[in-house]
C-alpha positions as a printed NumPy array, in Angstrom:
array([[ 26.952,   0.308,  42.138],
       [ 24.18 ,  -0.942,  40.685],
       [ 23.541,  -1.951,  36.891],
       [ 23.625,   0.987,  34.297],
       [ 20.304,   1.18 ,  32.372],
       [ 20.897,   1.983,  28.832],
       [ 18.435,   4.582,  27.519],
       [ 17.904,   3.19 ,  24.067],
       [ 15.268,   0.478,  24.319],
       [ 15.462,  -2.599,  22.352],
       [ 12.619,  -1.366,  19.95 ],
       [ 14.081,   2.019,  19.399],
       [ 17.177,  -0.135,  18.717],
       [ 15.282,  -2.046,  16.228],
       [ 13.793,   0.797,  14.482],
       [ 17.069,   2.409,  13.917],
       [ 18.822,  -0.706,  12.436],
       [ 15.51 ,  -1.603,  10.529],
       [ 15.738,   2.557,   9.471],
       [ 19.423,   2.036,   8.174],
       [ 18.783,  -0.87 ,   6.287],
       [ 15.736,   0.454,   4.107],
       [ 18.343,   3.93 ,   3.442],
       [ 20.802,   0.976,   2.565],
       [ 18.948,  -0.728,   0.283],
       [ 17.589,   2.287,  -1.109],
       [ 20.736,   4.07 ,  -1.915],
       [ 21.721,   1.071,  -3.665],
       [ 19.5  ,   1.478,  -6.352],
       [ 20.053,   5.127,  -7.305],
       [ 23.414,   7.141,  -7.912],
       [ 23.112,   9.67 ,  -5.465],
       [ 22.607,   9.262,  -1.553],
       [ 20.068,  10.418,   0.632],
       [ 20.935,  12.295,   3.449],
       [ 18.239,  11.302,   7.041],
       [ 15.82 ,  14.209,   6.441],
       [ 15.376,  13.07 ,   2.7  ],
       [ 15.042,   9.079,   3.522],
       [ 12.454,  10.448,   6.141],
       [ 10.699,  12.675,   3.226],
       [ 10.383,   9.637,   1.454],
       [  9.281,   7.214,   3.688],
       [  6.412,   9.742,   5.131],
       [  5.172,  10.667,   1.318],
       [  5.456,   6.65 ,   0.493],
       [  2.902,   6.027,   3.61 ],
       [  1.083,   8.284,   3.311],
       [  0.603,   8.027,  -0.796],
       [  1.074,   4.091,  -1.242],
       [ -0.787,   3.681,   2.247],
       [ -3.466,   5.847,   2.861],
       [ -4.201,   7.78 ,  -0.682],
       [ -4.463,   3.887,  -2.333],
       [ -6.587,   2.711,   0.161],
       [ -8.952,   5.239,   0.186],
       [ -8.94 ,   5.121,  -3.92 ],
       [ -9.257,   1.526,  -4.321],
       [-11.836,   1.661,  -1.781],
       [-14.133,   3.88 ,  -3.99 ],
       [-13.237,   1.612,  -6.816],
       [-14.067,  -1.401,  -5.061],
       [-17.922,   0.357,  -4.409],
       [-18.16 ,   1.478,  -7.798],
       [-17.765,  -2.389,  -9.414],
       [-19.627,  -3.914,  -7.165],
       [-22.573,  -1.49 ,  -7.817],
       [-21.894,  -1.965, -11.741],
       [-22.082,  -5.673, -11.149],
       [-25.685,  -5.048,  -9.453],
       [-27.59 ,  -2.81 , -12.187],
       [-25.227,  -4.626, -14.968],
       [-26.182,  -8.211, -14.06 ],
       [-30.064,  -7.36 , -13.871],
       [-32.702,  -9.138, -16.019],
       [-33.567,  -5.402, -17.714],
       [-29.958,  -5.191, -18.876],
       [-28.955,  -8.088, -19.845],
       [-27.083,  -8.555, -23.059],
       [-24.052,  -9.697, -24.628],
       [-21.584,  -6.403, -24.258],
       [-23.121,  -6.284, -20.44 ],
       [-22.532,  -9.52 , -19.728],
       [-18.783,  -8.397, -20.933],
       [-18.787,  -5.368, -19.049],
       [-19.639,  -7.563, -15.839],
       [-16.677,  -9.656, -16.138],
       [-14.35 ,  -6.937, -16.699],
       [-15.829,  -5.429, -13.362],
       [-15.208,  -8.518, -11.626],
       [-11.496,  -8.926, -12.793],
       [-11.205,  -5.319, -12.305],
       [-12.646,  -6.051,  -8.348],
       [ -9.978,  -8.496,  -8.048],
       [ -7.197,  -6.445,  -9.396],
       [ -7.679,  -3.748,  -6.683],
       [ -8.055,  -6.051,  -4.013],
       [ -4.497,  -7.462,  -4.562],
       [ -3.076,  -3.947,  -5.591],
       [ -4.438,  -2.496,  -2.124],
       [ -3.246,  -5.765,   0.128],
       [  0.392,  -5.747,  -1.765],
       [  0.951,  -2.106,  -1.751],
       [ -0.833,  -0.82 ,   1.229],
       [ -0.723,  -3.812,   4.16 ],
       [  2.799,  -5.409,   2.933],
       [  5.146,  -2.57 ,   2.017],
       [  3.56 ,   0.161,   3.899],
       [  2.743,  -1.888,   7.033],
       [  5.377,  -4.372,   6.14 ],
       [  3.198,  -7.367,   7.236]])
């Protein structure tokens, strides 16, 4: 006879021992232990909350700074607590940037 091919691929294989580990490490940290549906539960609400919801939300708040920056920073308004007001947009801009590529490319995606 010829060789047996096993039915679980080497990705699915993956998955599940990458699946086990994050329930691992995550039943670590609290006292009681999830049971497979609830780990699923809260891996689908974390993607879809930490991935998709802050994404979309940063997004807007990205726009809105950058069009405070524009009628903020022009000759017509420009004065001392605008001036302020443009800075805070711009650490603001850079705050959400690095909130939406830590939360929603490296532990959603898991770059």
């Amino acid at each position: 006879m010829g060789n047996i091919v096993n039915p679980i691929s080497q990705k699915s294989l993956e998955k599940t021992l990458c699946y086990e580990q994050d329930r691992r490490q995550l039943n670590n940290g609290i006292l009681w232990q999830f049971s497979p549906v609830d780990f699923l539960l809260v891996k689908t609400c974390a993607f879809w909350l930490e991935g998709v919801v802050m994404l979309v939300i940063g997004s807007f708040g990205l726009i809105g700074n950058i069009f405070s920056i524009i009628i903020l920073s022009s000759k017509r308004m420009n004065n001392p607590f605008n001036t302020l007001l443009v800075v805070l947009a711009i650490f603001d801009i850079i705050f959400i940037s690095f909130m939406i590529f830590d939360y929603s490319f490296i532990r959603v995606y898991r770059w």
